[in-house]
C-alpha positions, -999 to 999 in steps of 0.1 A, spaced: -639 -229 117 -648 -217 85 -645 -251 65 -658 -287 82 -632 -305 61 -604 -279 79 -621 -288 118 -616 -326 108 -586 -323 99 -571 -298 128 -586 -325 151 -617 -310 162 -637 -341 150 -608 -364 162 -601 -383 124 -567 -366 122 -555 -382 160 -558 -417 145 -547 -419 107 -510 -427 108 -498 -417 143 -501 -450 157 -495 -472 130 -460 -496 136 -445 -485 104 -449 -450 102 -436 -451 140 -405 -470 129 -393 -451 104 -402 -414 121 -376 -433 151 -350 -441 119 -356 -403 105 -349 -389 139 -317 -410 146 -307 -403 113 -315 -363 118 -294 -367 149 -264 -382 137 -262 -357 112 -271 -327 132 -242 -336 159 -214 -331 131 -221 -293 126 -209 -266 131 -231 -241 153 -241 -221 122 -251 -252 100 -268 -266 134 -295 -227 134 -296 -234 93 -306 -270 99 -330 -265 127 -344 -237 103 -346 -259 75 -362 -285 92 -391 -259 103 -400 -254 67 -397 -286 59 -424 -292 88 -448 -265 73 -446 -276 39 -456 -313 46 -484 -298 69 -491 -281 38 -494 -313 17 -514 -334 42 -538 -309 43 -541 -302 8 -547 -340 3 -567 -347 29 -590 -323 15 -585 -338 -24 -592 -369 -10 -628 -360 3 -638 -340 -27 -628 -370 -44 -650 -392 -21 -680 -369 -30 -679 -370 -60 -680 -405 -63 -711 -406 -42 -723 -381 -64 -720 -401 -93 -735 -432 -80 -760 -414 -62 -769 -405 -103 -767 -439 -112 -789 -452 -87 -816 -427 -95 
């Protein structure tokens, strides 16, 4: 792995297993999204169900996209706040 914050956050150190997976809120309201995905899907026609399904894939990578772009914000943040009160404590 070329970049320590990239083997965090693909699970190699473990972080990513426990940050919102199991939380109560984030599990009620994926169950809601789902229902609400099914519903929907279940009134197309087979051509809108393959465009949906489709659109849902990208929809998939470009939140994976996000999360990882601020997961990774959110650490350089962090350093540099040490950074600067590591300065200020000098």
């Amino acid at each position: 792995m070329k970049s320590i914050l990239k083997a965090i956050y693909y699970g190699q150190l473990n972080p990513s297993e426990t940050i919102v997976l199991h939380d109560r809120r984030y599990q009620k309201n994926l169950r809601r999204q789902i229902e609400l995905s099914n519903r929907l899907f279940r009134t197309f026609t087979p051509e809108q169900q393959k465009f949906f399904e489709v659109l849902q894939q990208q929809e998939s990578k470009n939140n994976a996209y996000l999360l990882e772009k601020s997961f990774n914000t959110g650490f350089q943040i962090g350093a540099k706040i040490m950074l600067e009160l590591k300065g200020r404590s000098s």
